[in-house]
C-alpha positions in Angstrom: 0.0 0.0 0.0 1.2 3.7 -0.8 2.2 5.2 2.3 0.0 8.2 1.5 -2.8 6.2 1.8 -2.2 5.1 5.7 -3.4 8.6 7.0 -6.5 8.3 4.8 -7.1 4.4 6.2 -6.7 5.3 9.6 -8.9 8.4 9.7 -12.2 6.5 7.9 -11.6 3.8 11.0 -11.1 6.5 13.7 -12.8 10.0 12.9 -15.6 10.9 15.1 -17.7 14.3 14.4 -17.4 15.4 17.8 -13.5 15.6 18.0 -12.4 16.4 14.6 -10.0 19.2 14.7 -11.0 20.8 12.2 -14.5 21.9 12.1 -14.7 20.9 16.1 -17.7 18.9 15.5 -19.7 21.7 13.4 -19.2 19.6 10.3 -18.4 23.3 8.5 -14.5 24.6 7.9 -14.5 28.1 7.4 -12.0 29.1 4.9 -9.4 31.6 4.1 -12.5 33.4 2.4 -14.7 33.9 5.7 -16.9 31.1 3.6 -18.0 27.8 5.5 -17.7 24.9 3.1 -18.5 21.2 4.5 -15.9 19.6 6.3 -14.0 16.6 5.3 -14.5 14.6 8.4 -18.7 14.3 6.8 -16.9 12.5 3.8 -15.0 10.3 6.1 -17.5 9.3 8.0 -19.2 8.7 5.4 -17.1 6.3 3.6 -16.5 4.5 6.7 -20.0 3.9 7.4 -20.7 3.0 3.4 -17.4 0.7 4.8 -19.0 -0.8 7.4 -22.4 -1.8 5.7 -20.6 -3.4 2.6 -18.9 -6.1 4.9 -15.5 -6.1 3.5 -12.6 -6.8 6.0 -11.0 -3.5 6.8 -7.8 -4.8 5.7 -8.9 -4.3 2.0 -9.1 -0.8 2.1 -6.6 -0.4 0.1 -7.3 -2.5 -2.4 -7.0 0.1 -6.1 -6.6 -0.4 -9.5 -3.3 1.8 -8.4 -2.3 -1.0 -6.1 -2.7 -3.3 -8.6 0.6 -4.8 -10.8 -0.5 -5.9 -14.0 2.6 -8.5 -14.4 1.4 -9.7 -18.1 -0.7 -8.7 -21.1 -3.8 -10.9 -19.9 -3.7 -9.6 -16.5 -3.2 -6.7 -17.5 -6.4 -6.5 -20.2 -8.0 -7.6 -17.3 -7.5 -4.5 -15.3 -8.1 -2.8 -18.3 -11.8 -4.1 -18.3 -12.4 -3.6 -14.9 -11.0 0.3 -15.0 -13.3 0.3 -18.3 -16.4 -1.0 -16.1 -16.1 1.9 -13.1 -15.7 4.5 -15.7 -19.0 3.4 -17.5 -21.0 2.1 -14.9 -23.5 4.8 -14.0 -24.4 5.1 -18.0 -24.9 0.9 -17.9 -26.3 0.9 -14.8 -29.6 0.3 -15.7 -29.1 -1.9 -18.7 -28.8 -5.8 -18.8 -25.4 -5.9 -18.7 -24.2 -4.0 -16.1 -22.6 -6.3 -14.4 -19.0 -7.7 -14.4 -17.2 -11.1 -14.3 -13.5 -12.2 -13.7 -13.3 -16.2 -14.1 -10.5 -18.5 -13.9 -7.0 -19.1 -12.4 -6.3 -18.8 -8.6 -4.0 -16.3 -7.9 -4.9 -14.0 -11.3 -6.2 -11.1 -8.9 -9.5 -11.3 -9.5 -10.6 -10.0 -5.7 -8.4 -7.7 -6.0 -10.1 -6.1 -8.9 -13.5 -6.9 -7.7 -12.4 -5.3 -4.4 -10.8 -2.3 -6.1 -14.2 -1.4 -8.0 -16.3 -2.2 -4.8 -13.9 0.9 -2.8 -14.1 3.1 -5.7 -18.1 3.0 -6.3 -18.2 3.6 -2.7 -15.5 6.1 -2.1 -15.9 7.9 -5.6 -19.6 7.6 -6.6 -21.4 6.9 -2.9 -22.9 3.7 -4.1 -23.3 1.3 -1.6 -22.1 -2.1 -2.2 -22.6 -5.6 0.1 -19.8 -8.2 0.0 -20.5 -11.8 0.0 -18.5 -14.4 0.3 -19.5 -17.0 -1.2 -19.0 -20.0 1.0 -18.9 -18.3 4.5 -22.5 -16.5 3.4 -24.0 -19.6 1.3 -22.9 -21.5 5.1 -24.6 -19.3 7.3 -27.6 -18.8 5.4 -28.2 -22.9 5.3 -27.3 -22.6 9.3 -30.2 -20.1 9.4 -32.5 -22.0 7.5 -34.6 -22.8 10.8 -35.0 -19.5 11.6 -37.2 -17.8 9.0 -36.9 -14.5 9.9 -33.2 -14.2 10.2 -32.6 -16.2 6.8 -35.2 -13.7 4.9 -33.2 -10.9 6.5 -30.1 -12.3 5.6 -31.1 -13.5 2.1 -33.2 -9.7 1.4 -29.5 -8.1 2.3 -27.7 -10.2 -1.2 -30.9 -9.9 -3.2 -31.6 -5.8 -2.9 -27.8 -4.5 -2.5 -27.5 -1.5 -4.5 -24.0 -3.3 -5.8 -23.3 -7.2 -4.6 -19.9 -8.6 -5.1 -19.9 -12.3 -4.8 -16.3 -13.7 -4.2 -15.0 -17.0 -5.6 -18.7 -18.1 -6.4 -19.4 -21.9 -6.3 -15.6 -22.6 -4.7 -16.1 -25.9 -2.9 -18.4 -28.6 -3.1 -22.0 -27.6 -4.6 -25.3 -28.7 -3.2 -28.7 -28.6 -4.7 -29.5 -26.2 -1.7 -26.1 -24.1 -2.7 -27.8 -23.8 -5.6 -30.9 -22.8 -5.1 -29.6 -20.0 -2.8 -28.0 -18.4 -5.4 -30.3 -18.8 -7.8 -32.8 -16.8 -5.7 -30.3 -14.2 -5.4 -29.2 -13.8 -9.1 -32.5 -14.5 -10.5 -34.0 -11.1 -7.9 -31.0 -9.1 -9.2 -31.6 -10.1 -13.0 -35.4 -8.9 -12.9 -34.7 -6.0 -10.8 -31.4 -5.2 -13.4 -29.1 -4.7 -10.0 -25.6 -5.1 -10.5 -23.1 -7.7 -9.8 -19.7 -8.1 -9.3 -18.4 -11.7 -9.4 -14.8 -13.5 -9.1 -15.0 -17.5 -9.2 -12.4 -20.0 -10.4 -14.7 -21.3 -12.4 -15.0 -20.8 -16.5 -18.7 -19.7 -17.9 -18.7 -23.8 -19.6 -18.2 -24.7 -15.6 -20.9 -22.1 -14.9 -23.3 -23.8 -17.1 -22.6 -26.9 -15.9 -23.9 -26.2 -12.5 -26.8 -24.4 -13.4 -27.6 -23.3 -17.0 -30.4 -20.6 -14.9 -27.9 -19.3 -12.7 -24.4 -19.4 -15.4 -27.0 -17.9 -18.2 -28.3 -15.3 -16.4 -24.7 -14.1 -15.4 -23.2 -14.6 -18.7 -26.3 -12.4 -20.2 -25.7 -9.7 -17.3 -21.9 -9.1 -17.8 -22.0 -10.1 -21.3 -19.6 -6.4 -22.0 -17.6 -7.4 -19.0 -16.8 -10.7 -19.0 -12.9 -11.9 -18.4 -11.9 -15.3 -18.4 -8.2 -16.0 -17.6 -6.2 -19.0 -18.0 -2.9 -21.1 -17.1 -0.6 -20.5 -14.2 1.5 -18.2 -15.8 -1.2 -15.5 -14.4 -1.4 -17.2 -10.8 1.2 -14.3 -9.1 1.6 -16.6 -6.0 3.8 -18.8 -8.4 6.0 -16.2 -10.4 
């Protein structure tokens, strides 16, 4: 991570209203002008609470298409997609494909792009954005299956996301409850045009295979956006 970017980090963790220093809790600088202008501790809060709501570990804050080494041409035409995808997306954000897909090799930096767009659309563009992963959510929401109330809750929070990024979708063994789940969720976000952000290991062929609903649905919906990477020349844990 940049260094300039550990001041930024540790304010959108740390900054309360009351005790910012500069606007001494008004929420209002007043400048060299003798004219108030909104302080930057509102934006910071902000951004943490649009932080907070989107459940991604803290860690990847710093997650940016800056961050990010493009070590080959595929990778790199990767990135090149993604950046291409942020700088379009409130023009395609109500078309069919507005969403976005990075399939393929472990290691290729998949969440890392997925994560970069997720902090930008929130930091840039305040548009909120829910993380799920896939087999720690698709877990607790068959653990909760008892419990109708908290697995409606739970499900209604994937399903109406302004933005859902779905991490390493279908990684691990695949039930026909698995897929059910996430056929409720894509199939809502489909009719309702709601965007999606997905990484998974798997190929769209492999998609299909699983379900031809869920993999044609997601092909359709990041038909403009869809990356498929291959071979471990592009897995960066082995260069």
């Amino acid at each position: 991570m940049k260094k300039e970017e550990e001041p930024k980090k540790s304010l959108i963790k740390n900054i309360e209203q009351e005790k910012c220093p500069l606007c001494s809790g008004t929420g209002w600088q007043l400048t060299k002008d003798n004219t108030y202008i909104q302080c930057d501790c509102i934006k910071l809060i902000r951004d943490r609470e649009l932080f907070e709501r989107s459940g991604i570990n803290f860690k990847d804050i710093d997650k940016s298409f800056s961050t990010f080494v493009a070590w080959n041409d595929e990778v790199r035409s990767m990135k090149d997609i993604a950046t291409s995808y942020y700088l379009n997306f409130s023009e395609n954000r109500g078309k069919r494909s507005n969403s976005i897909m990075f399939c393929g090799s472990p290691g290729s930096g998949k969440t890392h792009l997925a994560l970069a767009l997720a902090n930008n659309l929130m930091n840039k563009k305040n548009i909120s954005v829910v993380y799920m992963s896939y087999r720690d959510v698709i877990t607790k929401l068959k653990q909760n299956m008892v419990n109708e109330s908290i697995y409606t809750s739970e499900l209604e929070k994937y399903k109406n996301a302004d933005v859902l990024l779905i991490d390493d979708l279908f990684k691990g063994k695949i039930s026909e409850t698995d897929i059910n789940i996430v056929f409720e969720i894509i199939n809502h976000r489909y009719l309702k045009y709601a965007p999606i952000i997905i990484s998974t290991e798997m190929f769209t062929n492999g998609l299909l295979d699983v379900d031809e609903a869920i993999g044609s649905r997601l092909i359709e919906m990041s038909k403009r956006n869809l990356v498929e990477i291959r071979g471990r020349e592009n897995n960066y844990r082995l260069r």
